[in-house]
C-alpha positions in Angstrom: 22.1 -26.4 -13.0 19.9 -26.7 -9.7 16.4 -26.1 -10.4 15.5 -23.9 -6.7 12.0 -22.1 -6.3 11.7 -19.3 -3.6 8.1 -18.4 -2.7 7.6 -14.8 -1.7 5.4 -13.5 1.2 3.8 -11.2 -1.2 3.3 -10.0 -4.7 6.3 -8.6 -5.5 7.7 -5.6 -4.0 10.5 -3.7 -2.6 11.3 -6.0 -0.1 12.0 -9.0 -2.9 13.8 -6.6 -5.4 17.3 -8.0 -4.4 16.3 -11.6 -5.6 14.6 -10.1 -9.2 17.9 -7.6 -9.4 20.3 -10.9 -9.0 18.0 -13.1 -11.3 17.6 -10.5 -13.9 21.5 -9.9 -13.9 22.3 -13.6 -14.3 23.8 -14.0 -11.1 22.1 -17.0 -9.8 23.1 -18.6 -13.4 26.6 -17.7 -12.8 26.9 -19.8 -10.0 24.9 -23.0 -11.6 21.1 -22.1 -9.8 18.0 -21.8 -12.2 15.5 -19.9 -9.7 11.6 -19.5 -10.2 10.4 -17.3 -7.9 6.6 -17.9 -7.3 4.5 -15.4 -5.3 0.7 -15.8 -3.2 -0.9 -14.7 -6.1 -0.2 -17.9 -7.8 -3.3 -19.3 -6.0 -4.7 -16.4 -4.1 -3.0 -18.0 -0.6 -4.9 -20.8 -1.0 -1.0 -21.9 0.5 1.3 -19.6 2.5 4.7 -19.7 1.2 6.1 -21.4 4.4 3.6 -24.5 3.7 5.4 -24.8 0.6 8.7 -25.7 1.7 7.1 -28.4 4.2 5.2 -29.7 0.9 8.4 -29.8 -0.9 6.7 -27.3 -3.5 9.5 -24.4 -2.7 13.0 -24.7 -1.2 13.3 -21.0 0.4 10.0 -19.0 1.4 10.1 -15.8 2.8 7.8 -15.1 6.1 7.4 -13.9 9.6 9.4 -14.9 12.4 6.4 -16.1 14.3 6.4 -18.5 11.4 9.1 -20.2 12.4 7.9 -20.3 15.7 4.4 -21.9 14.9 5.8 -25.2 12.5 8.4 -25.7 15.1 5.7 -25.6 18.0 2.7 -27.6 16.4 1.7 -31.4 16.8 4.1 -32.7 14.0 6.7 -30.2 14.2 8.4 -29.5 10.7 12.1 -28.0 11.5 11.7 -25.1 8.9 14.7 -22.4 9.8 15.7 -19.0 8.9 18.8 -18.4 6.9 18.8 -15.4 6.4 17.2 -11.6 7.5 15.7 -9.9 4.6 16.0 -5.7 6.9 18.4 -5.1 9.2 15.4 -3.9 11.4 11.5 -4.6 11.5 10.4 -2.1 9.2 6.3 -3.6 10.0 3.9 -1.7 12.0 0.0 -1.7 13.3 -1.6 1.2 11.0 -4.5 3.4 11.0 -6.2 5.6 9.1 -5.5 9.0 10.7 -8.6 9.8 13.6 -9.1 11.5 16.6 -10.3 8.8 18.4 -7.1 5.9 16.8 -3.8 7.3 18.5 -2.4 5.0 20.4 -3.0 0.8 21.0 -5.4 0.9 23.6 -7.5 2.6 21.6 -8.2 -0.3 19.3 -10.1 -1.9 22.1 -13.8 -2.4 20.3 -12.2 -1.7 16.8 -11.3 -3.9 13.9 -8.5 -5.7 12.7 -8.2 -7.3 9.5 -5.5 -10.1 10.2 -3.8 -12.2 8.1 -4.5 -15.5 10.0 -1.4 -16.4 11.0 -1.2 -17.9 14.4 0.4 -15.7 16.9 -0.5 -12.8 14.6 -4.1 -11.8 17.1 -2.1 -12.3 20.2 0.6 -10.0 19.0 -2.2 -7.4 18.5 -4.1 -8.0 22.0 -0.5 -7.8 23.6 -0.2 -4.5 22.0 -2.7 -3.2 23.2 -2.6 -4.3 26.7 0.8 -3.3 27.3 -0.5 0.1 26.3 -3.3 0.2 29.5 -5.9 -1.6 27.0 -7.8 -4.2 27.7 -7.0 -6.0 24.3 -10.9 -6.7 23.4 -10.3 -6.3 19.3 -12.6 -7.2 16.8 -10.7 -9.4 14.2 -11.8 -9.9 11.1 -10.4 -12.3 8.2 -11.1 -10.7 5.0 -9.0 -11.8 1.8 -5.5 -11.5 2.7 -4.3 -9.8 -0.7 -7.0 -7.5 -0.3 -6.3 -6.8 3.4 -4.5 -3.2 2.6 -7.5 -2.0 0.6 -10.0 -2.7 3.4 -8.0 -0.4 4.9 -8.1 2.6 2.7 -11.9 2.3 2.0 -12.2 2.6 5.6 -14.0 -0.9 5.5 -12.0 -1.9 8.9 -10.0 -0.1 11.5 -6.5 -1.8 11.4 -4.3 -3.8 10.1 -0.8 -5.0 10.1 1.7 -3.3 6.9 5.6 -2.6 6.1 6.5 1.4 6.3 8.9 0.4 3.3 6.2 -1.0 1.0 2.4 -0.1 2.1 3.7 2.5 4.6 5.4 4.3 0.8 2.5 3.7 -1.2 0.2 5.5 1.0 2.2 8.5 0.9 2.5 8.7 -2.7 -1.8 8.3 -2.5 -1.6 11.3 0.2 -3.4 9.1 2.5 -2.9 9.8 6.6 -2.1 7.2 8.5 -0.7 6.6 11.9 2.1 3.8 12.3 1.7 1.9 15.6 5.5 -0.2 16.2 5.8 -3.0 18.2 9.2 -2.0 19.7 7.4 1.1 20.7 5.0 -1.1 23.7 7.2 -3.6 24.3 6.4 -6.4 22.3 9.9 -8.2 21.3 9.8 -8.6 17.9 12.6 -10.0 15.7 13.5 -9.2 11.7 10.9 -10.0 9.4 10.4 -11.0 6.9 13.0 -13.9 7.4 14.1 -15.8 4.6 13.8 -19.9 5.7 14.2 -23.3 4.4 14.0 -26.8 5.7 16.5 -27.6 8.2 17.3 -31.0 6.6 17.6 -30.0 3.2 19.8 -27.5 4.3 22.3 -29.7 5.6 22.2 -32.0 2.8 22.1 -29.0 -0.1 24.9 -27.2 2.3 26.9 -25.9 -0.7 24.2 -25.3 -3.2 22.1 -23.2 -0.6 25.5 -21.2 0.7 25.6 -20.2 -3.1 22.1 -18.9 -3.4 
């Protein structure tokens, strides 16, 4: 058997239920893998998922495309790739709470945004907002990144970034309003995310065990 851990983005949820459905249904043990799948949780994000597979503590990792981008961009590059697309289509989106002042990007410009702290992540935001006649000038805010969606709902900040499929469906089952701001929707390119990566080299010397997973 090949012992392979996968670190999730997230605590588990409907994006990840393909790799708990296969596990649960022995299909990975069919095919000689024994997966542990760890999640942020774990340690409270003291590591993100895609710092995992550069310290060798995960093989796979699921995470943004920017990502990629960012440990293939910084001083000591670390060739981590995507393997795979997780959606067919970028199911994330900007939200806020439902307000008559929060309908469109550029009216973030002196509100908050509780970010996540990824690299690119602010710029995305500012970008947004500028392409929408703003002038991009966003408060951002770091708060707890597992606790980001409920600073949110208490109304604690302004902002933040979600998935329709997972957030976007738990706040309609809580009947709470929101409005979904897409990127595709003020011309920010954005690709599939989350992406399911690995390290390039590993990839090419694991070729047929990683093929199987």
């Amino acid at each position: 058997m090949k012992n392979l851990t996968l670190a999730l983005d997230w605590t588990p949820n409907i994006n990840h239920i393909g790799f708990f459905i296969a596990l649960k249904k022995g299909f990975y043990k069919d095919i000689g893998i024994s997966l542990n799948i760890i999640d942020p949780s774990d340690d409270n994000y003291a590591v993100t998922p895609a710092k995992k597979v550069e310290l060798g503590e995960a093989n796979f990792a699921l995470c943004p495309t920017e990502s990629i981008l960012s440990y293939r961009t910084k001083p000591n590059p670390f060739p981590l790739i995507a393997i795979a697309a997780i959606l067919q289509e970028d199911l994330s989106a900007i939200v806020v709470k439902e307000r008559s002042d929060l309908n469109s990007p550029k009216d973030l410009d002196g509100k908050s945004y509780a970010s996540y702290n990824a690299r690119y992540e602010d710029e995305i935001v500012r970008q947004m907002i500028q392409n929408d006649g703003g002038k991009g000038k966003i408060e951002v805010i770091y708060p707890e990144k597992l606790g980001i969606w409920d600073t949110l709902l208490s109304g604690e900040f302004d902002s933040t970034w979600v998935f329709l499929n997972w957030e976007g469906v738990e706040a309609e089952n809580c009947s709470e309003s929101l409005h979904y701001l897409k990127m595709k929707d003020y011309n920010i390119p954005y690709s599939y995310s989350p992406m399911l990566v690995a390290d390039e080299r590993t990839v090419e010397s694991e070729l047929e065990t990683y093929r199987n997973f």
